[in-house]
C-alpha positions as CSV (number, residue, x, y, z in Angstrom):
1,X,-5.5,26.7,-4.8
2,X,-6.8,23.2,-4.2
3,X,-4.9,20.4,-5.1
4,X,-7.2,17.5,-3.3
5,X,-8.1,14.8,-5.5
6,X,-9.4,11.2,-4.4
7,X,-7.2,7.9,-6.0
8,X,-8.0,4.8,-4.7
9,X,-10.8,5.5,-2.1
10,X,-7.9,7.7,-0.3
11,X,-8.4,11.5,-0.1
12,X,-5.0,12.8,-1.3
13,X,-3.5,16.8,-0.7
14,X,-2.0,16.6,-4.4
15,X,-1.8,14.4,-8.1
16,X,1.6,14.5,-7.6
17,X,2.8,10.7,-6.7
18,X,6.0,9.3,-6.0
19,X,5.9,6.5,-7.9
20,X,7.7,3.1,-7.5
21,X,11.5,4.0,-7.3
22,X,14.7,2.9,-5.0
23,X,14.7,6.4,-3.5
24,X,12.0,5.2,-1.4
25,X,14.0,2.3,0.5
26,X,15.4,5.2,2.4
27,X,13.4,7.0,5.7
28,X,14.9,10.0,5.0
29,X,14.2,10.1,1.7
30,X,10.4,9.4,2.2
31,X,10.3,12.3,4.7
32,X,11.7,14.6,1.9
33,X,9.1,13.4,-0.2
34,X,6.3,14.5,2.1
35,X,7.6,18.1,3.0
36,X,7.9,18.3,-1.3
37,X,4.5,17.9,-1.3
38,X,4.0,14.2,-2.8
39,X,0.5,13.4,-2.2
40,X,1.0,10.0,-1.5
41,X,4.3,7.8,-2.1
42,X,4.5,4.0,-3.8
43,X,7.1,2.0,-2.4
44,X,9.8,0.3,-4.2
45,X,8.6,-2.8,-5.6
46,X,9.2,-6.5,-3.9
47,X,9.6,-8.9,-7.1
48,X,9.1,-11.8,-7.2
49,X,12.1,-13.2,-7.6
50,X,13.3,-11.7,-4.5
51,X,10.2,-14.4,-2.9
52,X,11.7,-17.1,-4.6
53,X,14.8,-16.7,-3.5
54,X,13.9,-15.7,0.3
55,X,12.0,-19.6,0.0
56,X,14.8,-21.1,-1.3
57,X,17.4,-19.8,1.2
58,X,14.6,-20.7,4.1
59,X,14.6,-24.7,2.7
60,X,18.6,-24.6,2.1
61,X,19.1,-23.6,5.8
62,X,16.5,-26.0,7.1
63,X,18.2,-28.7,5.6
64,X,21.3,-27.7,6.1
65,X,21.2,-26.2,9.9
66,X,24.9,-25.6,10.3
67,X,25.3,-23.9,6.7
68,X,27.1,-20.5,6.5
69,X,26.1,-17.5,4.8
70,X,28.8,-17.9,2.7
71,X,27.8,-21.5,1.8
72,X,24.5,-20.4,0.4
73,X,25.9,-17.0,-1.6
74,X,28.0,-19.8,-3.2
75,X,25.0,-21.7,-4.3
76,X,22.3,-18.7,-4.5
77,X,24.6,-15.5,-6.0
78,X,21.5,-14.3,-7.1
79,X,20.9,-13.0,-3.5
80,X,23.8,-10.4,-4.1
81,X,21.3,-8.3,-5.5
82,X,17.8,-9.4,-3.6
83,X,18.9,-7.9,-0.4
84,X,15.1,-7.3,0.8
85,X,12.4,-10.3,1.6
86,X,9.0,-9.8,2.3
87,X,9.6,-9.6,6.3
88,X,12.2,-6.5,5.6
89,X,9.5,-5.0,3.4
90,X,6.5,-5.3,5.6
91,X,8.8,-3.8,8.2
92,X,10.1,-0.9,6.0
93,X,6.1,-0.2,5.4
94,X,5.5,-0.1,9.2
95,X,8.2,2.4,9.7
96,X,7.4,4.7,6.6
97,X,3.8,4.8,8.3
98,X,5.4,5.8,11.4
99,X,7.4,8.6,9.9
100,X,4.8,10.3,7.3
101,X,1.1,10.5,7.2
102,X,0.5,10.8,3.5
103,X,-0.5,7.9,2.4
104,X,2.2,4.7,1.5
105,X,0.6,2.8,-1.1
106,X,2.9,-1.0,-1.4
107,X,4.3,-2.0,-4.6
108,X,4.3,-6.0,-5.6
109,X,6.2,-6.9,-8.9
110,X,4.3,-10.5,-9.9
111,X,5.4,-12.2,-12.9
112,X,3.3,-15.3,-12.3
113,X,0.1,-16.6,-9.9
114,X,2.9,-17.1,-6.8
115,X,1.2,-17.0,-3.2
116,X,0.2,-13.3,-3.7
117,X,-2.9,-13.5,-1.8
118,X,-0.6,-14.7,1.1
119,X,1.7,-11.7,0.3
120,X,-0.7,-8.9,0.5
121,X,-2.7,-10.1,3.5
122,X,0.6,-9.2,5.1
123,X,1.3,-5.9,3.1
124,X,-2.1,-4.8,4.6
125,X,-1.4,-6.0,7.9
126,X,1.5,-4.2,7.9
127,X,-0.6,-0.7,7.0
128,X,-0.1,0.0,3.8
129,X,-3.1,2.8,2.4
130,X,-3.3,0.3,-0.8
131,X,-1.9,-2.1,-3.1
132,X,0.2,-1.6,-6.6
133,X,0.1,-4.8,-8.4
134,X,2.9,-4.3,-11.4
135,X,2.4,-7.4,-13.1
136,X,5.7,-8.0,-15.4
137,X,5.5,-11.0,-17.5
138,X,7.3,-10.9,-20.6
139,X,4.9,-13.3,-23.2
140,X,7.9,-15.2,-25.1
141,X,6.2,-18.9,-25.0
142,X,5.0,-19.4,-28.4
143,X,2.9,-22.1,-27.2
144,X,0.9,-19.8,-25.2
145,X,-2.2,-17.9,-26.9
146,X,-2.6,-14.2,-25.7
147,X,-5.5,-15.0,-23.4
148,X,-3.2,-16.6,-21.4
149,X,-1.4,-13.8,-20.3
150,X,-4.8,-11.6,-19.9
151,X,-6.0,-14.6,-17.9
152,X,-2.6,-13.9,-15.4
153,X,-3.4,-10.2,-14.8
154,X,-7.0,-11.4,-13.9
155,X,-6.2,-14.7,-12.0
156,X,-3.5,-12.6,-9.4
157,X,-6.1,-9.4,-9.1
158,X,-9.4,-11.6,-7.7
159,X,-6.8,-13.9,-5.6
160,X,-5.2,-10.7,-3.7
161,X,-8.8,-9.0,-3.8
162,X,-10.7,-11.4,-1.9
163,X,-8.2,-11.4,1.0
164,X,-7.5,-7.6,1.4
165,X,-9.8,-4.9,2.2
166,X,-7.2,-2.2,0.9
167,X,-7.5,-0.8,-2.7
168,X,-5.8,-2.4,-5.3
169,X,-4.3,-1.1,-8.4
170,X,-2.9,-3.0,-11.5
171,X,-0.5,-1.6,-13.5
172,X,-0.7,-2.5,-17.1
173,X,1.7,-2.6,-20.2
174,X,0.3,-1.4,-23.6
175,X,1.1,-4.5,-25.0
176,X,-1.8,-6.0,-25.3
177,X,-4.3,-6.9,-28.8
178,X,-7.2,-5.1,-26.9
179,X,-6.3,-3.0,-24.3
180,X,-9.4,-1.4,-23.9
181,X,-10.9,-5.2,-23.7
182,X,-8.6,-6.0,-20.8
183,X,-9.3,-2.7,-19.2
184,X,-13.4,-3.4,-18.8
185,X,-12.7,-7.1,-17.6
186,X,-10.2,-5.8,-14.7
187,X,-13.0,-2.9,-14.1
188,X,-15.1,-6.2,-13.3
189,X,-13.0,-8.1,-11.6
190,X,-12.4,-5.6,-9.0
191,X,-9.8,-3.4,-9.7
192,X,-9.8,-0.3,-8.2
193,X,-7.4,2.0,-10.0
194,X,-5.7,1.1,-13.3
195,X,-1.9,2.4,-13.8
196,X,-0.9,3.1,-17.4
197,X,2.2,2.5,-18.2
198,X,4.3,0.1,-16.8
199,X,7.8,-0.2,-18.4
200,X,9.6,-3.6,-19.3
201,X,13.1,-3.4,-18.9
202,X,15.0,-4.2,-22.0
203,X,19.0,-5.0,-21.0
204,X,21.4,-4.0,-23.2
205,X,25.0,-5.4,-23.3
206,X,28.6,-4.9,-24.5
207,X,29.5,-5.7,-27.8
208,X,33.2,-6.4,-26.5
209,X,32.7,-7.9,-23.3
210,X,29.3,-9.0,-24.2
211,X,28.5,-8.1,-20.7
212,X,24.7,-7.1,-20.1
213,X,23.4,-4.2,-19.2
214,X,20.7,-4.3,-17.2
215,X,19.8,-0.6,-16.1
216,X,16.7,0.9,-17.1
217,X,17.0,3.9,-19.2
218,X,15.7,7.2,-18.1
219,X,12.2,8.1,-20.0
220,X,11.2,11.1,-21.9
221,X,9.0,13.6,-22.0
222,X,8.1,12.0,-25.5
223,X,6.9,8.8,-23.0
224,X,3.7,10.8,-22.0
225,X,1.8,10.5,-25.5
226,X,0.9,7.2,-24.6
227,X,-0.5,7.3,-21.3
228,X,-2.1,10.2,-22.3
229,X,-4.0,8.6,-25.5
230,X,-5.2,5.5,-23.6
231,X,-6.7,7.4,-20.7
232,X,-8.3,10.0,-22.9
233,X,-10.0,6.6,-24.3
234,X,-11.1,5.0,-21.0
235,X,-11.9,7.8,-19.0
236,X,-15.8,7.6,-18.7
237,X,-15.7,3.4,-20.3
238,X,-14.1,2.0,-16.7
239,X,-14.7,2.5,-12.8
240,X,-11.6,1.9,-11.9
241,X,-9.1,5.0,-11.3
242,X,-7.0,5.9,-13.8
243,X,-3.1,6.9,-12.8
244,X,-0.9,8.2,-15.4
245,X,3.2,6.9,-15.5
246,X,5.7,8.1,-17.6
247,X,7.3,11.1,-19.4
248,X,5.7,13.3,-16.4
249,X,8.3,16.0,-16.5
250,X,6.1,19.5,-15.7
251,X,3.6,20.7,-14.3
252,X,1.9,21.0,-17.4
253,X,2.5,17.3,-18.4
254,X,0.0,16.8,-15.1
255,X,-2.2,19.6,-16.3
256,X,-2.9,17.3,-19.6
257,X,-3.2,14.0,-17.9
258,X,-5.8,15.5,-15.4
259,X,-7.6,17.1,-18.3
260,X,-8.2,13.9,-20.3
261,X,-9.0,12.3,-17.0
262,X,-6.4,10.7,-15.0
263,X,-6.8,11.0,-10.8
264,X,-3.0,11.7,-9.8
265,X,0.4,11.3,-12.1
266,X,3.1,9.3,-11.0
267,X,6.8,11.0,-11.0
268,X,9.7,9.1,-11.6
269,X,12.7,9.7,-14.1
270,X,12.3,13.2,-13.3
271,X,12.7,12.4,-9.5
272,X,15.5,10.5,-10.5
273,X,17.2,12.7,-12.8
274,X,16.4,16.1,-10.7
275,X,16.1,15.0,-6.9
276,X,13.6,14.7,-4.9
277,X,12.9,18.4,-4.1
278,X,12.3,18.8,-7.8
279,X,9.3,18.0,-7.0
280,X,8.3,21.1,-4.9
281,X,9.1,22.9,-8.2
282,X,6.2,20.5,-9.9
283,X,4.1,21.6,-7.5
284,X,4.8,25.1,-7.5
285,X,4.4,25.6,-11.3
286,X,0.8,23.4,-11.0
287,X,-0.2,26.0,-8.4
288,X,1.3,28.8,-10.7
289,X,-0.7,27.5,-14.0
290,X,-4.0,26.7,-12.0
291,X,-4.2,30.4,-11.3
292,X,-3.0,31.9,-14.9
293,X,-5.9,29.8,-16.1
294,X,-8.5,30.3,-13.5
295,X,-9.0,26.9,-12.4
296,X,-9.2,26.7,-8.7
297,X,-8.5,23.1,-8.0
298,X,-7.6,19.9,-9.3
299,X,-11.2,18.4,-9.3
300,X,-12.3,21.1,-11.6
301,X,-9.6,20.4,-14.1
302,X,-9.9,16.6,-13.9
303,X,-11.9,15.3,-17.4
304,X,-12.5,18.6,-19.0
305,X,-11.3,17.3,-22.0
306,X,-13.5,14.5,-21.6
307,X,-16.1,15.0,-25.1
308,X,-18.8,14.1,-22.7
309,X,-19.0,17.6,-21.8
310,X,-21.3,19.7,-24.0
311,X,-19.9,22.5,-25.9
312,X,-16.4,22.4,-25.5
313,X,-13.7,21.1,-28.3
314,X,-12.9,17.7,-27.4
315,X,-9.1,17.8,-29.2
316,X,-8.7,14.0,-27.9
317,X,-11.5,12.4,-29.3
318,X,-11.6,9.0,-31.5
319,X,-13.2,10.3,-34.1
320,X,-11.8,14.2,-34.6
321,X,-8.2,12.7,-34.5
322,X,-7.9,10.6,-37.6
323,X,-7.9,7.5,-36.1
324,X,-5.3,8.1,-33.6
325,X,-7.1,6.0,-31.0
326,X,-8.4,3.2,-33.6
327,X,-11.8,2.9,-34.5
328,X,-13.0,1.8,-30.9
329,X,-16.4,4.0,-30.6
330,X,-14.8,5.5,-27.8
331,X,-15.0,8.7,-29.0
332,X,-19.0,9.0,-28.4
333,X,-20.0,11.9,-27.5
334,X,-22.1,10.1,-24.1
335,X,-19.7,8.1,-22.9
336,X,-20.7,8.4,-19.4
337,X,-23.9,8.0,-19.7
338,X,-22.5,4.5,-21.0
339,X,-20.8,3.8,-17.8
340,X,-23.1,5.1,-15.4
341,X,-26.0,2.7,-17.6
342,X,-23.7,-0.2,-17.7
């Protein structure tokens, strides 16, 4: 049974990606990854805050030479929780290289333009296989028209592009007017692999203490739907690599997103609620299904729901679902001729 695939210009063994988690900050953990069979793993992400922060503690001790550690936790608590800076991250990438030879794929969380281009010359340095941009601006400026914030997802992939040589992925929200808009202008801005979906976090709090809560809920395996809808509707419109995220629980949630055309799946809440050996299970049952249903590798399964292909049912299609994917066109019936014209 083969489970090769190709995401990001990078031959992979398996779909099956370890997607951004804390699980990965650990050696060991990324070594149990590997022997579970992850095809390739995404580091945790370095935010930007955690650059901010790393700057403004490097100006407070320059000015302040004979400053204690305690001195600047007194004026920067925030770095109680940022415990990692870009020089600790670069240096966790060289030592998960070091230790595995799946691929490591870096994860930067930007929520405005920043000195990324900076940033990822020295992700790639380091040698990471490729780049993750998870761009996480919440849009609450009222001043601000929405082509604004499409203009930020563009602006930060051509800066980190045109210093890096590595692939770069951007991982999208769904809240956007016109996804499928946004999609085709990353396609020609350079992108090579779109990741759909990323998750914002929404705190909660205490109603008594009216402390927050800042953890982010576990997902569902009710999560998929949406992933699986939008790249049913690109698949065949966009160069870019598609990557599914979110209520992957099964192997059978990765048969689907293959099908309808993604590359790989990303695991996460099911790494974190299962371990990571659960994912040797995944990969077991994928194995298990391929043969029930006489498919004999992951290539061969990748788009066959895709209505491009003549005479078979195409159950995802714009126009024999009611709607469900809005009246975008995307449902013709040569969509790949489209892109391979385009």
């Amino acid at each position: 049974m083969n489970l090769d695939t190709k995401y990001l210009h990078l031959n992979l063994r398996s779909p099956l990606i370890v997607s951004a988690l804390p699980l990965s900050k650990n050696l060991d953990n990324i070594r149990r990854m590997e022997e579970a069979g992850a095809g390739a793993i995404v580091l945790y992400s370095l935010f930007e805050e955690q650059l901010r922060l790393e700057q403004q503690l490097f100006d407070y001790y320059q000015a302040h030479p004979k400053a204690t550690p305690a001195d600047a936790l007194a004026l920067f608590p925030a770095q109680k929780q940022f415990h990692t800076g870009l020089q600790d991250y670069v240096s966790h990438i060289r030592r998960c290289k070091e230790t595995v030879g799946i691929p490591i794929i870096a994860s930067l969380n930007c929520a405005s333009l920043g000195n990324w281009a900076e940033v990822a010359q020295s992700v790639e340095e380091a040698g990471a296989d490729a780049l993750e941009l998870s761009i996480y601006h919440i849009p609450a400026n009222m001043d601000q028209p929405s082509a604004h914030l499409e203009d930020l997802y563009l602006t930060i992939l051509r800066m980190v592009k045109a210093v890096v040589k590595i692939p770069v992925a951007v991982k999208l929200t769904p809240y956007f007017t016109n996804l499928a808009s946004l999609a085709r202008r990353l396609d020609f801005a350079g992108a090579d692999g779109l990741v759909l979906f990323n998750r914002f976090v929404q705190p909660d709090f205490d109603p008594v203490t009216l402390a927050v809560k800042s953890a982010i809920p576990f997902g569902g395996p009710s999560d998929s739907r949406l992933p699986l809808h939008w790249i049913a509707i690109l698949c065949g419109y966009v160069k870019p690599d598609l990557a599914a995220t979110g209520g992957i629980f099964t192997a059978e949630d990765v048969v689907k997103m293959l099908m309808v055309g993604a590359k790989v799946t990303l695991l996460a809440s099911v790494l974190l609620e299962r371990g990571i050996d659960y994912l040797s299970i995944i990969d077991r049952d994928l194995r298990q299904w391929m043969d029930r249903n006489d498919y004999t590798s992951v290539v061969s399964m990748q788009g066959s729901c895709d209505s491009s292909t003549p005479g078979t049912p195409a159950p995802l299609n714009a126009r024999n679902t009611c709607g469900l994917f809005c009246q975008t066109g995307m449902g013709h019936p040569n969509k790949r001729s489209r892109l391979s014209q385009r």
